[in-house]
C-alpha positions in Angstrom: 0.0 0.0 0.0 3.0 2.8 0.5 4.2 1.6 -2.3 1.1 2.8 -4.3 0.5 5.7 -2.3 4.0 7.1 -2.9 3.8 6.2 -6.4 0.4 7.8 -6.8 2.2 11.2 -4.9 5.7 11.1 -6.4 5.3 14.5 -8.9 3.1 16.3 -6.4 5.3 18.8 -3.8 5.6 18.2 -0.4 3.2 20.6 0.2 0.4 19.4 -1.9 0.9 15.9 -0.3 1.0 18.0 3.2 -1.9 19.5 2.5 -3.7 16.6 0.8 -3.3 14.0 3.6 -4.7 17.2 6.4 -7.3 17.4 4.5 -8.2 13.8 4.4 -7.1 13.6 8.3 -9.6 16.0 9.1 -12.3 14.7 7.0 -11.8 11.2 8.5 -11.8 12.4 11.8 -14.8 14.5 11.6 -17.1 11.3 9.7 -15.4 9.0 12.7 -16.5 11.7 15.6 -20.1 11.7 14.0 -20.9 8.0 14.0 -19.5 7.8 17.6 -20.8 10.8 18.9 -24.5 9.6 16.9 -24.1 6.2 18.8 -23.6 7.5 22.4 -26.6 10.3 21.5 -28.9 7.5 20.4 -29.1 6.4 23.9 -29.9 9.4 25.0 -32.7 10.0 22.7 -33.6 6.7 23.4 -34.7 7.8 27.1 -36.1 11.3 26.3 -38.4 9.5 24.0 -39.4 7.1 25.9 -40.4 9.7 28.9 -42.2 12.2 26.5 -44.0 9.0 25.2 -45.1 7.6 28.2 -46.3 11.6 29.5 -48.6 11.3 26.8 -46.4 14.4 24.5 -46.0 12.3 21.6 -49.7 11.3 21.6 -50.8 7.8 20.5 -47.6 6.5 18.0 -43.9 6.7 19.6 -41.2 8.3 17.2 -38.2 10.5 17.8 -39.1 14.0 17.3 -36.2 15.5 15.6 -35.7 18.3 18.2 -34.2 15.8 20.3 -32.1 14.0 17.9 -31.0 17.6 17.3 -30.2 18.5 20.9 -29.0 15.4 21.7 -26.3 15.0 19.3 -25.4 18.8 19.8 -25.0 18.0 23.6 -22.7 15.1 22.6 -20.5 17.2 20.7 -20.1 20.0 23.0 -19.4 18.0 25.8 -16.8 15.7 24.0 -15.3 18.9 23.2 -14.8 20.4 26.4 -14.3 17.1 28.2 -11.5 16.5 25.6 -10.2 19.9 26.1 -10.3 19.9 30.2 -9.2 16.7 30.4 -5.6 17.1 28.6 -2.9 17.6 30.7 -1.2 21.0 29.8 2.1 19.7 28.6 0.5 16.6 26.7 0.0 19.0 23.4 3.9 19.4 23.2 4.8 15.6 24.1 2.5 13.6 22.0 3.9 12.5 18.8 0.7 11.1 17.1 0.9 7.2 15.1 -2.2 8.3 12.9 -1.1 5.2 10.6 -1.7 3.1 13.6 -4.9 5.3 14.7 -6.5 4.9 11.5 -5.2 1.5 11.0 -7.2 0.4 13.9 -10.2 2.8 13.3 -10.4 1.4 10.0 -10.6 -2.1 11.4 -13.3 -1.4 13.7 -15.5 0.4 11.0 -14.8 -2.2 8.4 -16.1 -5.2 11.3 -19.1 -3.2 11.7 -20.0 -2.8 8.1 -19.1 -6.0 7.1 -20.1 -8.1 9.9 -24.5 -8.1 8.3 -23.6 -9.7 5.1 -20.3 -11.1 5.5 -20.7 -12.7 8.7 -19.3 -12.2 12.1 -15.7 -15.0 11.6 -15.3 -12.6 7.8 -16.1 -9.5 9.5 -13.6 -10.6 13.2 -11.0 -11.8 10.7 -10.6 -8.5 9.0 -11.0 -6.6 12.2 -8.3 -8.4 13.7 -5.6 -8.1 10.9 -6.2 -4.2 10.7 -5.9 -4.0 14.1 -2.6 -6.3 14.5 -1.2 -4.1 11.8 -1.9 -0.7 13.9 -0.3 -2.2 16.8 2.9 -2.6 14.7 2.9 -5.8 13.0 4.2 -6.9 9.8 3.2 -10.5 9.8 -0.3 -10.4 8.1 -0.2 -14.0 7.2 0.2 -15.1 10.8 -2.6 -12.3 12.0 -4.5 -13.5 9.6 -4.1 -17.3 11.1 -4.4 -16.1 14.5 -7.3 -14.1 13.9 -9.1 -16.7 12.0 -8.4 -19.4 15.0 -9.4 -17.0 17.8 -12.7 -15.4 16.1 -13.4 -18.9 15.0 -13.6 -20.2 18.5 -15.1 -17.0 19.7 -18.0 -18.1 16.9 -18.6 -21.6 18.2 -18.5 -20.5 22.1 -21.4 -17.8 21.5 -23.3 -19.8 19.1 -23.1 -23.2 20.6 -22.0 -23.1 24.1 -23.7 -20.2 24.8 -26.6 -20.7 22.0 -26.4 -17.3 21.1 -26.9 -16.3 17.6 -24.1 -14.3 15.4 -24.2 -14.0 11.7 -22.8 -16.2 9.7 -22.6 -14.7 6.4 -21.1 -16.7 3.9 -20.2 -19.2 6.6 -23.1 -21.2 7.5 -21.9 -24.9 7.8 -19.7 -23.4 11.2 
């Protein structure tokens, strides 16, 4: 994959790319802050629907209104921003050397298991999660992640679905 990338970048200046792979950053960052942020908030809209339904506000059919999806994930965002900020130690800025290949390595694992995990099963979906995030954390074995994932999300499948009879997807899996 760097070998594309820096193939794909090699006449641009070092600005360009700079600028480029900010832009993306920020982009990324912002789309990964709204699904989580949206997740946390669903919760909560979960509860203040639930009370103006059973008040009788929402009269005879329960729904969200949108005001409360609105406030909800606006409450979200400003507190993860000043929790973030106040929760920073002051000379953390000027220490922390960011891995964002590892940060989006990882993130990109995680999104990918969710995604995938309806159609392609949850061993597909766990396999890929597991490489991405064996390659964040600094490997360069993806063969042997790929075998070690495969064993361990394997036997997570099997314990859930029949030790513990729950049910998982199976996607293109289904004799497991």
């Amino acid at each position: 994959v760097s070998l594309i990338v820096s193939w794909i970048f090699v006449r641009r200046t070092p600005y360009g790319v700079d600028l480029f792979f900010r832009t993306g950053q920020f982009v990324s960052a912002s789309l990964y802050s709204l699904g989580h942020g949206g997740n946390d908030a669903q919760k909560t809209m979960g509860i203040i629907a639930v009370l103006l339904y059973s008040q009788g506000y929402l009269g005879s059919e329960f729904h969200v209104p949108f005001w409360v999806v609105i406030a909800c994930q606006a409450g979200m965002g400003l507190g993860t921003l000043a929790g973030g900020w106040r929760n920073m130690p002051d000379d953390a800025a000027a220490h922390a050397t960011p891995d964002w290949l590892a940060f989006l390595m990882i993130s990109a694992g995680v999104l990918l298991q969710m995604a995938l995990i309806g159609w392609a099963g949850f061993v597909l979906a766990g396999i890929v999660m597991f490489v991405l995030v064996a390659r964040g954390f600094g490997s360069v074995r993806v063969l042997r992640a790929l075998v070690i994932g495969a064993v361990l999300v394997t036997l997570a499948y099997l314990t859930f679905t029949r030790l513990l009879s729950l049910s998982l997807p199976s996607g293109w899996l289904p004799f497991l």
